[in-house]
N, C-alpha and C positions, 0 to 999 in steps of 0.2 A: 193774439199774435198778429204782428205786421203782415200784409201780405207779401210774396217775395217778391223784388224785382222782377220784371218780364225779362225775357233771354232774349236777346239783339238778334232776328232770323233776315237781320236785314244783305246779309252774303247770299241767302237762300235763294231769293226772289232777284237777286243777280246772277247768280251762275242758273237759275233757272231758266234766265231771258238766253242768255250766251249762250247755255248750250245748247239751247232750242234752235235758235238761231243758226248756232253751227252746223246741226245735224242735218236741217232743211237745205240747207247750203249745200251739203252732201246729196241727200234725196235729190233736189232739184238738177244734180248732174246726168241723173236716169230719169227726169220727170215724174218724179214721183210726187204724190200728194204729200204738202209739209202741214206740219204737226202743231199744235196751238200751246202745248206744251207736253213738255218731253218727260216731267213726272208722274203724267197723268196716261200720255197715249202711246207710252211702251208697256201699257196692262196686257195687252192682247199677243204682246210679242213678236208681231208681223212686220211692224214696222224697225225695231230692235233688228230681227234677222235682215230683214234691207237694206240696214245704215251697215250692217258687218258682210253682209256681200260687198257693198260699193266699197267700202276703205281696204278690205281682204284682195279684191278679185276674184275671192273662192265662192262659189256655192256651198249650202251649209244643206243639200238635198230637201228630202220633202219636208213639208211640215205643213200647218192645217190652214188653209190661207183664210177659213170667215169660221174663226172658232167662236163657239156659241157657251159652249160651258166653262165651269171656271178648269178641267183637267184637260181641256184642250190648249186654253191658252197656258197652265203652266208646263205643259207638256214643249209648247213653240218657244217660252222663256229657256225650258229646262236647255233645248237645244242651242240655243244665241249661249246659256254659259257655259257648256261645255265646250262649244265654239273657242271663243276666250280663253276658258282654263288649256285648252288643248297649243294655242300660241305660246305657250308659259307667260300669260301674265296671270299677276296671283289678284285673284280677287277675297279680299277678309268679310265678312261673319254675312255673305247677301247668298240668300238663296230663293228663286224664283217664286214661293209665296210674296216676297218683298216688295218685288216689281209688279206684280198683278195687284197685289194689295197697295198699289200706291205710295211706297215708300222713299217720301223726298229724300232724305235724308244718303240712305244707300244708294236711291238711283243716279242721285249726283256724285255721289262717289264713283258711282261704277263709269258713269259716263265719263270721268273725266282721264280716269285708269286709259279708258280708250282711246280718246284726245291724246295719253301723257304717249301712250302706246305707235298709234298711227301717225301721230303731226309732229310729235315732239321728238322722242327719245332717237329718229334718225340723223336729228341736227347736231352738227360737229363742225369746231371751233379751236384750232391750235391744239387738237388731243382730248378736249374737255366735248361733253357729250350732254344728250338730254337739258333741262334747265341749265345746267351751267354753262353749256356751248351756249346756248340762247343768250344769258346774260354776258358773256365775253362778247356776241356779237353783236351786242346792241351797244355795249360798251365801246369797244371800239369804234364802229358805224358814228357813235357820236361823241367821240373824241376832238375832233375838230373846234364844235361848238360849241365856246365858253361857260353860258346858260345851262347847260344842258349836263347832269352829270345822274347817269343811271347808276343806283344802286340795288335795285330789286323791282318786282314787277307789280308796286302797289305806287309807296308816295313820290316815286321819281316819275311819274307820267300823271302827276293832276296837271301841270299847266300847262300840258299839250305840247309842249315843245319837242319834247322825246321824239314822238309819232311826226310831228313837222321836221324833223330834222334825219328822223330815217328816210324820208322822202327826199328831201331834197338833195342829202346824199347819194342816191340812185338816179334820182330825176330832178334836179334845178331848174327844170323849163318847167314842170308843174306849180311849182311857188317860187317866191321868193321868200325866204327864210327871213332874211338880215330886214328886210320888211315889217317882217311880225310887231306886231305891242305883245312885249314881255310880259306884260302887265293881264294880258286879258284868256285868261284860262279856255274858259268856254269858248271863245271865240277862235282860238288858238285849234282847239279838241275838234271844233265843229267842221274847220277845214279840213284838218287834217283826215276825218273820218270821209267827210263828201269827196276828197281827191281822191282817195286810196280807193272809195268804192267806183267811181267814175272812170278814172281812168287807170287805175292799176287792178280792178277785177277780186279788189278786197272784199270781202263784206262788212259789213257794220254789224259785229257783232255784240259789240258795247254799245249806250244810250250815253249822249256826255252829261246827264248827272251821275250815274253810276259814275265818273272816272273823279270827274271833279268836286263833286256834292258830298261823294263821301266822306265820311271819318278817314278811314280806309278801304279804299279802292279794292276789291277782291281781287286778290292772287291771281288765282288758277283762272279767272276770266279774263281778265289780264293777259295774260300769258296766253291764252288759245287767241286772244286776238293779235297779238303781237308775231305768234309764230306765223300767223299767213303772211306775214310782212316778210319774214322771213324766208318763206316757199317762193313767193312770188320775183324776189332780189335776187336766190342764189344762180339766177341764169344770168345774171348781169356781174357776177363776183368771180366767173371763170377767168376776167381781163386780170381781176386783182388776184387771183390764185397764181394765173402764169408770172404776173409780177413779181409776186412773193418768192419764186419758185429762181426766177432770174436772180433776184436780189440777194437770196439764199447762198443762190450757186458762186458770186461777184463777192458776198460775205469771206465765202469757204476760199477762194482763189484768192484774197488780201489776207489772210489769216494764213495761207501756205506761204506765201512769199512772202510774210515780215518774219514767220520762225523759221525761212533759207536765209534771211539777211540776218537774220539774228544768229543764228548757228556761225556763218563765216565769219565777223565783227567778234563771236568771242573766239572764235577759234583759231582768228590770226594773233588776239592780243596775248593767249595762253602763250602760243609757240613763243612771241616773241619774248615774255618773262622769261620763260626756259631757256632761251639764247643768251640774254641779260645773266641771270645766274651763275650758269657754267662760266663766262666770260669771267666774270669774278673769282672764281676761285682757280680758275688758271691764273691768275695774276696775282695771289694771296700772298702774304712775305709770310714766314714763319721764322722766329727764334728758337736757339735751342736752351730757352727757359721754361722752368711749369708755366710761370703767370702768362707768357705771351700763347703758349700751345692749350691755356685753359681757357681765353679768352676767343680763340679759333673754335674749341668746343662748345661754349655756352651758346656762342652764336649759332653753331651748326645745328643743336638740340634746339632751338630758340624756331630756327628755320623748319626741322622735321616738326615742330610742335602747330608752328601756326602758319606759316606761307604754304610747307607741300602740303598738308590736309586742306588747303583753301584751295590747292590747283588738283587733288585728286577730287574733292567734293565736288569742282568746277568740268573735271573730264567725264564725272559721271553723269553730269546735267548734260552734257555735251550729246554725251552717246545718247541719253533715253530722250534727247531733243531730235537728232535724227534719225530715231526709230519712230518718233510721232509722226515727224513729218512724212516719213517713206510710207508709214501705217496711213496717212490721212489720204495722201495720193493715192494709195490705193484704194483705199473707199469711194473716191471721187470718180474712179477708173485713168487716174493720171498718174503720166510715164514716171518711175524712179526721178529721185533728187541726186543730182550728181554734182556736187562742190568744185567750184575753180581750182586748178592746179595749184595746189602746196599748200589747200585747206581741206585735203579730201580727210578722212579717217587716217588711212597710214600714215600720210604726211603727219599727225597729232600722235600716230603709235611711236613711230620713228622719233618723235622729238623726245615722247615721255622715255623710251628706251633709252637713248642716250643722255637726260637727267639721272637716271637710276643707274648708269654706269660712271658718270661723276660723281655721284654720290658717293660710291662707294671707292673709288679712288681718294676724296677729299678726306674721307670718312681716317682712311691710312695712314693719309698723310699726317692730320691730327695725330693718333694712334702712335705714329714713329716718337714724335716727339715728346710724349706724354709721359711714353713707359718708362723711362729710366727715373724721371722724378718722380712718378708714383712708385717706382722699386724703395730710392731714398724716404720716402714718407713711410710704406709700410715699417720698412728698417725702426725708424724710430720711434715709432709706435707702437711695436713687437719689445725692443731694449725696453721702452717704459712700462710699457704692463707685466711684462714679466718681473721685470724690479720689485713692483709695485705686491704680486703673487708672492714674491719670493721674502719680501717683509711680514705678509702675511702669514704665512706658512712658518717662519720663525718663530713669530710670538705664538703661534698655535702650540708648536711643539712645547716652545717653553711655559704653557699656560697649563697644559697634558701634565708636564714634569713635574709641576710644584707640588712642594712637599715641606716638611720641617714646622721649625713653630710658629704660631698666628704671625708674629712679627718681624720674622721673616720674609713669610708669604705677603705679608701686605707691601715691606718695601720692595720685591721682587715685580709686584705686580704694578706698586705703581710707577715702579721703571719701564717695564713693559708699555702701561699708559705713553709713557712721555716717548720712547720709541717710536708708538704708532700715531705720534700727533705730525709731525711731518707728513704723513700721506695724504695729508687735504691737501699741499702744493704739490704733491706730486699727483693726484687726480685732477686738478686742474692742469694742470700740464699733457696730463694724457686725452684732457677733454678739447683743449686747445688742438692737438695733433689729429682728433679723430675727426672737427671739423674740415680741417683741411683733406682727409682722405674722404671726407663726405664731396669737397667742394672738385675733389680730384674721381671720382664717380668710384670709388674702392669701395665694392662694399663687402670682402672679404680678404682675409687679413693671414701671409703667408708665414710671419714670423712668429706667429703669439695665437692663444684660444679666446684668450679674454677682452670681453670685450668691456666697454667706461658703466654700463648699468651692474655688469657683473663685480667689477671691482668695487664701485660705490657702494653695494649691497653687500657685497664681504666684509669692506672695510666700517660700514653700518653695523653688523651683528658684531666684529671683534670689536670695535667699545663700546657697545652693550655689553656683553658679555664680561669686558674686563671690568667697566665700572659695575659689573650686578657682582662680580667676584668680590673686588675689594670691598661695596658694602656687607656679601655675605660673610666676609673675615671680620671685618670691623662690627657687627653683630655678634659673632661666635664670641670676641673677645670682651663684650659687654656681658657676655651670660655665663661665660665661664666660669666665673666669682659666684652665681646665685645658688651657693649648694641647701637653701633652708627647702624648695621646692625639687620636687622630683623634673626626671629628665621627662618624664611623658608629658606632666605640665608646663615645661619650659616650651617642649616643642611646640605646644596647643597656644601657648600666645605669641612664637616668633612665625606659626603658619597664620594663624587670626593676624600677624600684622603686615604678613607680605599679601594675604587676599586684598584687606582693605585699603592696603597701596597701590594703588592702580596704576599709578604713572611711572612705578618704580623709582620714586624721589628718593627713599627710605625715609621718609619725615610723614605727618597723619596732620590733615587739618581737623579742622572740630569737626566735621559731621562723618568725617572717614574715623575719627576718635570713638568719637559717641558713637555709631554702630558699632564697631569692634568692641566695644564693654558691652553693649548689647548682645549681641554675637554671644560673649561668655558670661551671660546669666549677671550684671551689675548695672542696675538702672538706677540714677540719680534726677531728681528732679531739675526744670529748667536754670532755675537761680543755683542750684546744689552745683549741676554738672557747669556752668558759667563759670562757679567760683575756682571749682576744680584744675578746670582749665586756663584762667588765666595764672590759677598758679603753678601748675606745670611746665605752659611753653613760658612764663617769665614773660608775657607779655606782647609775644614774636606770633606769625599765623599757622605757625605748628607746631608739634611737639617731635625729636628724633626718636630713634628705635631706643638705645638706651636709656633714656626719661620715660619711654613707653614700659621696656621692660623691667625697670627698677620698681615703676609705680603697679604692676600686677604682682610684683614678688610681697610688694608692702601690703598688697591689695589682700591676697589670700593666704600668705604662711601662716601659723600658726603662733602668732605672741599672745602675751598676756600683760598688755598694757592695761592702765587704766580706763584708759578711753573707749579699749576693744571690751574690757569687760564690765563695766557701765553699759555699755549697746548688746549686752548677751544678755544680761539681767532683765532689761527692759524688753526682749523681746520675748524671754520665758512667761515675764509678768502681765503681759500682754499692755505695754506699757502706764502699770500700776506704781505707787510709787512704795511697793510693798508688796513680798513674793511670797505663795506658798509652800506647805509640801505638795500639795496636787499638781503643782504648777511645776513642779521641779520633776513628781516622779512625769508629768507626759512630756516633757524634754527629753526625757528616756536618759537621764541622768543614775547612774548607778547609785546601788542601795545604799550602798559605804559613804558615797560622798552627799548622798541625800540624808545621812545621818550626821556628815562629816557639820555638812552647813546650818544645820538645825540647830546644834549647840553651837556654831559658834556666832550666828547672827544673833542680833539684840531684835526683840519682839516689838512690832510696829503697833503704832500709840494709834494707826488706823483702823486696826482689824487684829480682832480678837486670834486668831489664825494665823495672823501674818507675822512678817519676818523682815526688817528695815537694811534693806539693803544696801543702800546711798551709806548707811552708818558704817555698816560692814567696812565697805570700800575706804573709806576716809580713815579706818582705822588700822588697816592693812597696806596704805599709803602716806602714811605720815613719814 
């Protein structure tokens, strides 16, 4: 097996250096002896409690200052984490065996929780805090500087520019930037580290291979060195907070006084629409015609519809604009808004008030002129529908009344027909009129109940109904004649032939045909029922009820043709061309005529048994 790749500990031995570095930076603020590394010589825990005095302020009380055994010094660790855990910061899976026992790994963890904890997490940046205040403000800080574009605290600071350009942002007497070779990383790094420590009291807590050599630059080392940049700047960023703070306030004061000019600007242009308007309809001419007082209406609905919903939608923006504005002044601690004379609020109530009392004055005026020809409109469309009722309602009665013989009732009825064929011009006519009561805003009706669906729907089932009568007569008197079949069979194929008439045609195409013999027990094969039926309909794409019902009376009475008794023989004989007695008695033929047929058939030349009944026939039909 390969051995495994080695695991890259090349971040280790960087934040190793940095934080050592950092911590002695610390130490050294109390004189304290600094440390050769910091995951090696916080085993004893003495010097651990040191760095968290200095960054606290606090004393952490006794502890063992020359412990000798390993429960002394986890005893001085034990105390530095409870220290810690007691600030609420959370420290995960490290407990002071870890630290004594040298563990790089956690101790750079932990150490850097304390970094994230004392250097970082109080940096604040437009609302954003810890790391991201950091990176907002190193972003901004080097906004200016084309070069220069931080995105995080690893490959946006290899070519040194970052760090050269926080400086010079703060301090321009210490370099000149615009100077710089873009070009030369390390050179760029190495400045910047030597000014920051020199004269701004930075340390050098990064080595410029670490920033630039690397693949990737470590983070969190990074970052701890970047934030003293940060500590150091924010007593030179109080000039630029009061600015912001001015600029804010100069924001907030142009932003109140474009929504007061904007407030009066629409508040004179509403009034003066509302002025415009009313002028108009005091000067409106009116006729005393529908067309000319329908044409005052449509406009007036035309206007509630789209103009005042644009000036009430527009008064509401009004109002909740100088509630913003009075609400923002007061936040600011500035006096009320108070609008030039004849753009205050009342001045806009006062105008809308007197819109809504023209309103409704025009509203009348319309109204006056209206009524008497929407009274003539109802009128004649009350006369026509009831006409139209009253035609209906005749042939009802007379449809109830019919009575006497089939041919009678059928020229009775199709009088009736022709009676009620006129009322398609008379429903368009009443359709005609109803539009106009549509176009006159009528939408209930003083003369009449009925309205153009009701009558068209009436006058829909009365010829239905008259033409399903007249076919049902014109049926009856086709069956009347078929007395060979009884009445219960008659009725079973005139209901089999109104089920499989769907459209109520009284006519059956082929497949409305052929199920209906289906339907009553008669199956013929495709070629059989084909022939069938082009001799039936004669040719045409149906057959009527009488052709229907002539051809079931032929289908099933009882004759004794030759043809039907040919096809009885053959089904006895289970189509033999020779029949027995066996064969006749399981037909369930009686004794008598199974004796009757035995003498009289001649004895078949097939079968010694048998009995030629082709001979029979032919001789019985001659």
């Amino acid at each position: 097996m390969p051995p495994k790749p080695a695991v890259d500990k090349s971040w280790e031995l960087v934040q190793s250096k940095t934080f050592t570095k950092w911590v002695n930076a610390r130490l050294s603020e109390h004189s304290l002896a600094s440390l050769n590394n910091v995951c090696t010589d916080f085993s004893d825990g003495t010097a651990l409690i040191h760095l968290l005095q200095i960054i606290s302020d606090t004393s952490l009380g006794r502890y063992n200052r020359n412990p000798r055994m390993r429960i002394q010094k986890i005893e001085n660790v034990n105390l530095s984490l409870d220290f810690i855990r007691s600030r609420k910061i959370n420290l995960t899976n490290i407990g002071a065996e870890d630290i004594v026992d040298s563990n790089h790994k956690l101790i750079l963890g932990m150490i850097w929780t304390i970094i994230l904890r004392f250097t970082i997490e109080d940096i604040n940046e437009e609302g954003l805090s810890a790391m991201d205040g950091l990176l907002l403000w190193c972003q901004r800080k080097t906004a200016p500087y084309k070069e220069v574009d931080v995105k995080n605290f690893s490959y946006s600071w290899q070519d040194g520019l970052a760090f050269c350009a926080l400086i010079h942002r703060h301090r321009p007497d210490l370099l000149d930037y615009y100077a710089l070779d873009k070009r030369d990383a390390r050179g760029n790094t190495a400045l910047a580290f030597e000014v920051a420590e020199r004269y701004l009291g930075i340390p050098q807590l990064l080595d410029v291979e670490d920033v630039c050599d690397a693949t990737k630059p470590d983070e969190r080392s990074v970052m701890t060195y970047v934030a003293q940049y940060f500590h150091a700047f924010s007593s030179l960023s109080r000039a630029e907070t009061a600015g912001r703070r001015l600029g804010k306030f100069t924001d907030v004061m142009q932003s109140v006084f474009d929504m007061q000019h904007d407030y009066e600007v629409r508040v004179a242009k509403l009034i003066s629409r509302i002025d415009d308007q009313q002028s108009k309809w005091r000067t409106a001419k009116f006729e005393p015609v529908y067309s000319s007082a329908r044409t005052h209406s449509t406009t007036f609905n035309s206007y509630k519809a789209t103009t005042k919903r644009e000036w009430t939608h527009e008064k509401v923006e009004l109002d909740t604009l100088l509630g913003n504005i009075q609400t923002k002044r007061v936040t600011y601690n500035l006096a009320p808004f108070v609008p030039r004379a004849g753009l205050t609020p009342k001045d806009l109530e006062f105008a809308w008030n007197e819109l809504a009392a023209a309103e409704v004055k025009h509203r009348k005026t319309i109204n006056q002129y209206i009524r008497e020809s929407r009274d003539v409109l109802q009128r004649q469309y009350g006369s026509e529908a009831n006409g139209i009722q009253g035609v209906l309602n005749s042939i009802s009665n007379s449809l109830a009344m019919l009575g006497g013989e089939l041919d009678d009732q059928l020229a009775t009825v199709n009088g009736l027909i022709n009676k009620a064929r006129p009322l398609e011009g008379s429903l368009q006519r009443l359709g005609d009129l109803e539009k106009q009561c549509e176009e006159a805003n009528i939408d209930e009706h003083d003369y009449t109940v009925y309205s153009v669906s009701d009558l068209e729907y009436d006058t829909e089932m009365m010829m239905k109904a008259l033409d399903k009568k007249a076919r049902f007569i014109e049926n009856q008197s086709a069956v009347r004649n078929m007395t060979n079949l009884t009445p219960a069979q008659l009725e079973e194929f005139e209901a089999t032939f109104r089920y499989f008439d769907r459209d109520d045609s009284n006519v059956l195409n082929d497949v409305e045909f052929r199920a209906a013999l289906d339907s009553l027990g008669h199956s013929f094969t495709d070629d059989e029922f084909g022939a069938l039926y082009d001799q039936l309909s004669c040719g045409s794409e149906y057959i009527s009820f009488e052709v229907y019902i002539r051809f079931m009376v032929e289908l099933t009475e009882d004759q004794t043709t030759p043809e039907q008794l040919l096809q009885s023989f053959r089904v006895i004989a289970g189509d033999k061309e020779y029949v027995t007695q066996e064969d006749l008695r399981l037909s369930e033929l009686s004794p008598p005529s199974i004796t009757y047929l035995a003498r009289a058939m001649p004895k078949s030349e097939l079968s010694d048994d048998g009995y030629d009944y082709l001979a029979y026939l032919r001789d019985v039909f001659q």
